[in-house]
C-alpha positions as CSV (number, residue, x, y, z in Angstrom):
1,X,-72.1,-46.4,-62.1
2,X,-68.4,-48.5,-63.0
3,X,-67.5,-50.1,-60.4
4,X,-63.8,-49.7,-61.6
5,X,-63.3,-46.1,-60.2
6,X,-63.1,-45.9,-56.4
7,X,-66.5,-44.2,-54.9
8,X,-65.8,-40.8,-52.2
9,X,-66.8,-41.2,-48.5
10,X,-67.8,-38.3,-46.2
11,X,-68.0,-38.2,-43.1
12,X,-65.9,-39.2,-40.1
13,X,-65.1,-42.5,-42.5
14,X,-63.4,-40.5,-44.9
15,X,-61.6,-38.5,-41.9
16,X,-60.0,-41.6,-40.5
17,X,-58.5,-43.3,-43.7
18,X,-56.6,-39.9,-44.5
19,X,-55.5,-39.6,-40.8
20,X,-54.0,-43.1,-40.8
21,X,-52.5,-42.9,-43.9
22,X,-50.8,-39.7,-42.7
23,X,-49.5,-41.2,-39.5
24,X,-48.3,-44.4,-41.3
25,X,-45.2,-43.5,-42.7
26,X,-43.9,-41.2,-39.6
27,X,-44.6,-44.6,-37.2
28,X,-42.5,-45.8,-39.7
29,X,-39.9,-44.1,-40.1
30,X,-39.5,-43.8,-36.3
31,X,-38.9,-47.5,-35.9
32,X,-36.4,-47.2,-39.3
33,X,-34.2,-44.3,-37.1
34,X,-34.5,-46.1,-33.8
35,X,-32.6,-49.1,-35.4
36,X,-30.3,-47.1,-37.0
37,X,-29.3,-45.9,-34.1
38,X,-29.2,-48.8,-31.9
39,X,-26.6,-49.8,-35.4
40,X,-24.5,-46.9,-35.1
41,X,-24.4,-47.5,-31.1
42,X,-22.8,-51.2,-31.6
43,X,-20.5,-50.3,-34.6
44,X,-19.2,-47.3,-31.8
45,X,-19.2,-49.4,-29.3
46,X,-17.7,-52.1,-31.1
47,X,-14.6,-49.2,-32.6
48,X,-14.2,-47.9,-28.9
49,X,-13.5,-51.0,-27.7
50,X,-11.3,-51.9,-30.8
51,X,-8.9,-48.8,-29.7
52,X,-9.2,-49.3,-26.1
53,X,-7.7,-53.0,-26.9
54,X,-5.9,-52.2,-30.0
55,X,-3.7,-49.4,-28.6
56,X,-1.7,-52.0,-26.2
57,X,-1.2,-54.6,-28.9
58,X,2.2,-53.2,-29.3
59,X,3.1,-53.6,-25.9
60,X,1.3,-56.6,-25.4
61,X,3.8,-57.9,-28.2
62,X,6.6,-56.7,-26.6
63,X,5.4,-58.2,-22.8
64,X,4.8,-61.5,-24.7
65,X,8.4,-61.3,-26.3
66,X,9.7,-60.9,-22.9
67,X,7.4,-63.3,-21.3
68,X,8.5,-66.0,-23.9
69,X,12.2,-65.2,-23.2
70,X,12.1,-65.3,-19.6
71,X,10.1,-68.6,-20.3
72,X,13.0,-69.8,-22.3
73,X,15.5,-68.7,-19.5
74,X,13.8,-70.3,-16.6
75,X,13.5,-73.7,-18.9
76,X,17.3,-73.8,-19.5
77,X,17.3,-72.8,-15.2
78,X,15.3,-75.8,-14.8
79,X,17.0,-78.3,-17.1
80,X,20.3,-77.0,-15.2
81,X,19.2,-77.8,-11.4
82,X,17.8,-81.3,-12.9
83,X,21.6,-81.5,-14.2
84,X,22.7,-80.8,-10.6
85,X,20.3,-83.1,-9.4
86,X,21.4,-86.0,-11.1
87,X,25.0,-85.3,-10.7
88,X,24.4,-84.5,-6.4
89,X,22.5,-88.0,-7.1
90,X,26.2,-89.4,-8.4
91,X,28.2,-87.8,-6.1
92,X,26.1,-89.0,-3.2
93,X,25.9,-92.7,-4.4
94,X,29.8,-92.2,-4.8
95,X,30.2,-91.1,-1.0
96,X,28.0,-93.7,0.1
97,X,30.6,-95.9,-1.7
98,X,33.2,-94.3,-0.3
99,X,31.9,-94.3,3.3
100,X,31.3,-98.0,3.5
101,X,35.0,-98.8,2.3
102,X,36.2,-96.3,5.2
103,X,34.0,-98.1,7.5
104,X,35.8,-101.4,5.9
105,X,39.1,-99.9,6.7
106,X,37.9,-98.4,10.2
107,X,37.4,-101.8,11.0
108,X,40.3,-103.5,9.6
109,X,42.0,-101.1,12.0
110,X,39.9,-101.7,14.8
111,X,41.1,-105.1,14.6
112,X,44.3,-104.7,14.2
113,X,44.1,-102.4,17.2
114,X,42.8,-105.2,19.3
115,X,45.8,-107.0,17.7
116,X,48.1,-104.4,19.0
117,X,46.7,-104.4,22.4
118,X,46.8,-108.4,22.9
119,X,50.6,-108.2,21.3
120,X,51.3,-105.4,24.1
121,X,49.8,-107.5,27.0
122,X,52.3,-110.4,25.9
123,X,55.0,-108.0,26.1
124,X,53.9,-106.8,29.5
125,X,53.7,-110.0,30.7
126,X,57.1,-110.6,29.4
127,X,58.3,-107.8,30.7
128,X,57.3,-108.7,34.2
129,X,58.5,-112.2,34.6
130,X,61.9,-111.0,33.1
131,X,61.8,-108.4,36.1
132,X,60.9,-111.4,38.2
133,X,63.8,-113.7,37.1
134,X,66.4,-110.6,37.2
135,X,65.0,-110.3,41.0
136,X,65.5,-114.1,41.1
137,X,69.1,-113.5,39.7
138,X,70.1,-110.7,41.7
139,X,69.3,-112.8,45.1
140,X,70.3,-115.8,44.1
141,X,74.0,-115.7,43.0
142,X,75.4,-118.0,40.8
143,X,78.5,-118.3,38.4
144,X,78.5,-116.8,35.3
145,X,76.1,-114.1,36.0
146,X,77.8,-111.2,33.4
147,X,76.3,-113.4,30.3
148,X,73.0,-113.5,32.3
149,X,73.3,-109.2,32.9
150,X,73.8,-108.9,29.6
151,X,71.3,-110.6,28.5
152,X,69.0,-109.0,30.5
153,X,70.2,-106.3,29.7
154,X,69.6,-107.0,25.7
155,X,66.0,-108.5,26.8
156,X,65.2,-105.1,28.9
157,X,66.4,-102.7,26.0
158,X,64.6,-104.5,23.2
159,X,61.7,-105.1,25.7
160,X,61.6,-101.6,26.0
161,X,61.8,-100.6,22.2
162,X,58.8,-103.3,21.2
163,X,56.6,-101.1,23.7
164,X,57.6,-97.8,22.5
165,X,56.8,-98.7,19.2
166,X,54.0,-101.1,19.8
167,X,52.1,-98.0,22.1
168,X,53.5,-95.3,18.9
169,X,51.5,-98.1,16.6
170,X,48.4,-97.9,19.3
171,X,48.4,-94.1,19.2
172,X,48.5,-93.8,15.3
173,X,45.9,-96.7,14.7
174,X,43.6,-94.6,17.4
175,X,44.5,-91.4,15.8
176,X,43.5,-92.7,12.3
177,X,40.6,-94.5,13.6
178,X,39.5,-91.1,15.3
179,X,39.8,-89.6,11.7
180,X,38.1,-91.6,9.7
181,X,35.1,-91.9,12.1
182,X,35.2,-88.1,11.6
183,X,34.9,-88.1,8.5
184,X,32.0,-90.3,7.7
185,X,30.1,-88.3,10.3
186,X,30.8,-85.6,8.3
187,X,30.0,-87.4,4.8
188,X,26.8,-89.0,6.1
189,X,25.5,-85.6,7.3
190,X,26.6,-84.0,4.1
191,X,24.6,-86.4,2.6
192,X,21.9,-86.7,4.9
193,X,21.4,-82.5,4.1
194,X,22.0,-83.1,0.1
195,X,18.9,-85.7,0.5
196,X,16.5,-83.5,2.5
197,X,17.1,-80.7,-0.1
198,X,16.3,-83.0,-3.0
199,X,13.4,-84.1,-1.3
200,X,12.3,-81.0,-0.6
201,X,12.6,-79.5,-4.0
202,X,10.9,-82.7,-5.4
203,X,8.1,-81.7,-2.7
204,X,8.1,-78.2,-4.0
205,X,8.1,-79.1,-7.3
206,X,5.1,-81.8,-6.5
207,X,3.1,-78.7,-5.3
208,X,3.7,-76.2,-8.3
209,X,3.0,-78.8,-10.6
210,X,-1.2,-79.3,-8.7
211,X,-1.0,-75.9,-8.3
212,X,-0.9,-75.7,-12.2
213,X,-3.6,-78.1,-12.7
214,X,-6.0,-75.7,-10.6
215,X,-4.9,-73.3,-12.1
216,X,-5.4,-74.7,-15.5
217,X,-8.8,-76.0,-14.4
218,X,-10.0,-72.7,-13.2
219,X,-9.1,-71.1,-16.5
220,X,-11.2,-73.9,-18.1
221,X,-13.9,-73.4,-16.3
222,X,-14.0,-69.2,-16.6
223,X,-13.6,-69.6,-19.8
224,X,-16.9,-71.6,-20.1
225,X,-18.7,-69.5,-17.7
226,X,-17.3,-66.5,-20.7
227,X,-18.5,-68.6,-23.7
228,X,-21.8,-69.1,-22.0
229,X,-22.5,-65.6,-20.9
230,X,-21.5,-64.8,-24.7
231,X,-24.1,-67.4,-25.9
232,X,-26.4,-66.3,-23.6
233,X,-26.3,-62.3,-24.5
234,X,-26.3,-63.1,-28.2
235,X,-29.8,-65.0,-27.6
236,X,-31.6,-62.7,-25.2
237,X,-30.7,-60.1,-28.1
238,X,-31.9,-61.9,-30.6
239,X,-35.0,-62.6,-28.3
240,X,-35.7,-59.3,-28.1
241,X,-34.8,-58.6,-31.9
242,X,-37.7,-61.6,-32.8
243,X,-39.9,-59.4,-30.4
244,X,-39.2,-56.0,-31.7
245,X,-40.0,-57.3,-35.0
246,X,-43.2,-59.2,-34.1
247,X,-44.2,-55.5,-32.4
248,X,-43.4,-53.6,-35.6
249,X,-45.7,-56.2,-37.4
250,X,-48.5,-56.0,-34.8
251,X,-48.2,-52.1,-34.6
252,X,-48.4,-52.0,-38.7
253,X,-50.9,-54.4,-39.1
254,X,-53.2,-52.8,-36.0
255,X,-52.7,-48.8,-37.5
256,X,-53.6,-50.2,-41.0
257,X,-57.7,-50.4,-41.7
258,X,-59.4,-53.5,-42.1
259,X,-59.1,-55.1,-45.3
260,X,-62.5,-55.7,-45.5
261,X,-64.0,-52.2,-45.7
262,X,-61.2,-51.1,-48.4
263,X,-61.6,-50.9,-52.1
264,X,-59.4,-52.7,-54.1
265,X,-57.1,-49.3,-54.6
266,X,-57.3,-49.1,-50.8
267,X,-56.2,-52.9,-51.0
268,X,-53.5,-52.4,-53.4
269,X,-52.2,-49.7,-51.5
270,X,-52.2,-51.0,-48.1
271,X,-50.4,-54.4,-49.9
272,X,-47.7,-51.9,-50.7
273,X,-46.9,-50.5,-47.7
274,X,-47.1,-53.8,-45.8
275,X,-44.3,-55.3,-48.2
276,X,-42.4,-52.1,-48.0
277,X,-42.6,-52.1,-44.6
278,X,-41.6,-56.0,-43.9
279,X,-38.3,-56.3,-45.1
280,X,-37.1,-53.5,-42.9
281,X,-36.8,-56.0,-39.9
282,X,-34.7,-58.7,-41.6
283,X,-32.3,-55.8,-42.8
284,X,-32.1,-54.7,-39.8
285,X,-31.4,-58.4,-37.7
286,X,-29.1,-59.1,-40.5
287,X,-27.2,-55.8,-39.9
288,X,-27.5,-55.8,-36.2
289,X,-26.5,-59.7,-36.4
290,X,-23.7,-59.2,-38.8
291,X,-22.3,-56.1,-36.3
292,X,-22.9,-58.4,-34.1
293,X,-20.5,-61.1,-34.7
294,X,-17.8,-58.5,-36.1
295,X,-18.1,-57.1,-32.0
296,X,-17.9,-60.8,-30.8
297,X,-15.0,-61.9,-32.3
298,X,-13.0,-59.0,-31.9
299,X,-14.2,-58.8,-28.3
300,X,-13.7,-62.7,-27.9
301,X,-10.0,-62.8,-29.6
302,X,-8.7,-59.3,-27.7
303,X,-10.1,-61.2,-24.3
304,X,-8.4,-64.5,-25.4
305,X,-5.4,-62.6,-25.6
306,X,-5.5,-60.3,-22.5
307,X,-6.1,-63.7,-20.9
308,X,-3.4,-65.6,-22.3
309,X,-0.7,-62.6,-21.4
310,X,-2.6,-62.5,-18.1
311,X,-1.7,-66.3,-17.6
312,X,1.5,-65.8,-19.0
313,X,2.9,-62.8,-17.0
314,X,1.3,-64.7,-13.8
315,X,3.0,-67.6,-14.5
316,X,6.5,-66.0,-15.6
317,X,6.4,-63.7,-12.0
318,X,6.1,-67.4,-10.2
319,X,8.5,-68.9,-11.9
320,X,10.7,-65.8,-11.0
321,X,10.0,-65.8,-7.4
322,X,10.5,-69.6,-7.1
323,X,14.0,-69.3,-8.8
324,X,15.0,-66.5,-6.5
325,X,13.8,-68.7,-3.4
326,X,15.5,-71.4,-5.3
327,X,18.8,-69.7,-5.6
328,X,18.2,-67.9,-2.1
329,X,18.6,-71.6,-0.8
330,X,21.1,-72.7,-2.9
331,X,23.0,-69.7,-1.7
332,X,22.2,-70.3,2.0
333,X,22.8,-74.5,2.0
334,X,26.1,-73.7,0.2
335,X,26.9,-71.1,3.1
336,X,25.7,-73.6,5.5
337,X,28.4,-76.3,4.1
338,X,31.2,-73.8,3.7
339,X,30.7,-72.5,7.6
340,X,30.0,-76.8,8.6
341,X,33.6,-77.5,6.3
342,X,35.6,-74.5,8.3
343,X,33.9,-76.0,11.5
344,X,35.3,-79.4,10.7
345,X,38.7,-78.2,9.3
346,X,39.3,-76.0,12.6
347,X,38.1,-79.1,15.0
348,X,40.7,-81.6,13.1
349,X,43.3,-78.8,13.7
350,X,42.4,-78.8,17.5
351,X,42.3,-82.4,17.4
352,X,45.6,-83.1,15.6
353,X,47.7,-79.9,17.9
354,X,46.2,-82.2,21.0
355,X,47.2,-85.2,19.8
356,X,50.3,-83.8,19.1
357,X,50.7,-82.1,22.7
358,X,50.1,-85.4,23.9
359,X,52.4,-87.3,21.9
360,X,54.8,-85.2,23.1
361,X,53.7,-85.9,26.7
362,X,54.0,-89.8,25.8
363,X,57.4,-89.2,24.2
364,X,59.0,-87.3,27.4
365,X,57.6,-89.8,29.5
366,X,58.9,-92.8,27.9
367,X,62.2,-91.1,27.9
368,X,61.9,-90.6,31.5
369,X,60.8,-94.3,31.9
370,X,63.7,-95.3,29.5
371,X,66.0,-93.5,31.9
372,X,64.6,-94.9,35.1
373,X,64.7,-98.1,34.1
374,X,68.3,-97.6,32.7
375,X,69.1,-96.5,36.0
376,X,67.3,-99.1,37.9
377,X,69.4,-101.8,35.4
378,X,72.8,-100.1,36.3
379,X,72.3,-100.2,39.9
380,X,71.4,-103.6,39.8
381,X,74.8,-104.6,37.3
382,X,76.1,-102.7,40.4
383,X,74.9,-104.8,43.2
384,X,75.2,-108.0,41.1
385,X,79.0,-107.0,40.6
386,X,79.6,-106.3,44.1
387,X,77.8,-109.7,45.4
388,X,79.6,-111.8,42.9
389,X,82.6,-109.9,44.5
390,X,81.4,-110.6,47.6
391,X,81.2,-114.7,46.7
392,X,84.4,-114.9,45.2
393,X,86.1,-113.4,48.4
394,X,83.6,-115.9,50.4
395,X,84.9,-118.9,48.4
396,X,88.7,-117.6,48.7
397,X,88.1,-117.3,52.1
398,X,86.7,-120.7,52.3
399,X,89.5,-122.2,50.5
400,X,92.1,-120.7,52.7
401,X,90.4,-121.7,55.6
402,X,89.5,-125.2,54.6
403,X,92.4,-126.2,52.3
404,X,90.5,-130.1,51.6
405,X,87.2,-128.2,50.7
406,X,86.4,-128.9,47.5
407,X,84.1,-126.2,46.1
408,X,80.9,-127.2,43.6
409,X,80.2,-124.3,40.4
């Protein structure tokens, strides 16, 4: 018999071979549709997602436009309070200037004050030993006394005018002293609050700029935890792709007959379907990994951009709510030294309409004085007159009396 053709088997041998070459391709194709599918699954998954992201682009365009601008706006904000900054930074270097040469002045005054007062006790003192000696005058008589009344007199009168102008002097060196101690009290608290609000938006400032850094570092790290989770997905599928396969391959290898109890038509044959049946898995991890990647960088670039306009819009609504509390302080210091200003302006008013009152006081009662004394002067020229009287009608007397007397000035 030729050995060339293939020889028939009966029997439950014969059975077999056809059974498992009839269930052969069906096991086959059931792994062929099952990756299909699982291919058309990703490449839907991968399109719903694409719309379900890709319908807000256009708004997410627009929100970054406006992010960007309001980003632009709270910049030139910025740049403008550090502007105001540096020129409260002048103007408060300026008052301090300006407070130490009033403090100069308030001194300067305070010595001439002290001046004033020692030249006022010398008049006093004048004062009161001319009162003596015009008591000594007035009881002692002696000839010539008219010269010595008016001089007095002239003595009293510009004695009189030195103290009126020496305590008007007094009362406006006081009255500017009083002012200018006002206002540096006012300056140095005005400058004193301009410091504490720098300090404190340098403070706040301080704080927004760590809490950036967290934030910047939690960002970091969630976006590694994403890029690992990615990485990690992609290799448990391709895990279980490398084990599907190796399945498939078992599975063919197990339903096909030995080799060894084939013919060598039986051999070619099974050869056949085994590298038929082979290259299905590569197609399919190529196709799946190609889908694959497609899925991942659309997913990865629609997240990176969800996340950046997440960051964004997060960042933009701070900055907004800090430059509202910003200009809510602003608003309420600038209140705060208007209402400290009117409070100032309406106690110098008080303080100048009592000084004033009391001028007036001083006034009328110098006059008074002046007129006291002018009567006290007169009523002395009176008994002065009528005691030199007196002594001339003594001497007269004398002489009339005691013609040989011979009377000594």
């Amino acid at each position: 018999m030729d050995k060339s053709y293939a020889m028939g088997k009966y029997g439950l041998e014969s059975k077999d071979m056809f059974k498992s070459s009839n269930k052969n391709c069906w096991y086959y194709l059931k792994y062929f549709f099952l990756f299909t599918s699982i291919i058309q699954f990703l490449i839907i998954l991968g399109l719903v997602l694409f719309m379900v992201y890709g319908n807000a682009h256009a708004f997410m365009e627009n929100r970054l436009s406006d992010v960007e601008r309001l980003n632009t706006k709270l910049l030139g904000d910025l740049k403008t309070q550090e502007r105001h900054i540096q020129l409260m930074t002048i103007n408060i270097t300026r008052i301090e200037k300006e407070r130490m040469a009033y403090f100069m002045i308030s001194e300067g005054r305070k010595r001439e004050l002290i001046a004033m007062n020692s030249t006022m006790a010398l008049k006093d003192a004048k004062i009161n030993s001319l009162t003596v000696l015009s008591t000594k005058l007035v009881q002692t008589p002696a000839p010539k006394c008219e010269i010595c009344n008016d001089h007095i007199d002239k003595l009293n009168h510009s004695c009189i005018v030195e103290r009126l102008l020496s305590q008007n002097a007094r009362d406006r060196l006081a009255t500017e002293l009083r002012n200018e101690r006002e206002t540096c009290n006012t300056t140095a608290n005005a400058i004193r609050n301009k410091l504490s609000q720098a300090e404190s938006e340098k403070i706040n400032c301080l704080r927004d700029n760590r809490e950036l850094k967290n934030d910047k570092t939690g960002l970091a790290a969630q976006m590694e935890i994403f890029k690992g989770s990615c990485t990690t997905i992609e290799n448990k599928f391709k895990n279980e792709l490398e084990n599907m396969k190796q399945n498939l391959e078992n599975a063919i290898r197990l339903s096909l007959p030995d080799a060894g109890g084939l013919n060598y038509q039986q051999q070619h044959q099974t050869e056949a379907i085994l590298r038929a049946c082979r290259p299905m898995p590569d197609q399919i991890s190529f196709k799946v990994d190609q889908a694959l990647i497609r899925l991942r960088q659309d997913t990865t670039s629609v997240v990176q951009e969800n996340s950046f306009l997440k960051v964004s819009e997060q960042r933009a609504k701070e900055d907004l709510k800090k430059c509202g509390q910003e200009k809510e302080d602003v608003s309420q210091s600038k209140k705060e030294e208007l209402g400290k200003l009117q409070k100032g302006f309406d106690s110098k008013l008080m303080t100048a309409n009592e000084e004033n009152q009391r001028l007036k006081i001083e006034k009328d009662n110098a006059e008074r004085e002046l007129k006291e004394s002018q009567s006290t002067v007169s009523r002395t020229s009176m008994q002065l007159v009528s005691l030199m009287e007196t002594l001339q009608t003594c001497q007269k007397n004398l002489v009339i009396s005691a013609p040989g007397l011979v009377l000594k000035p």
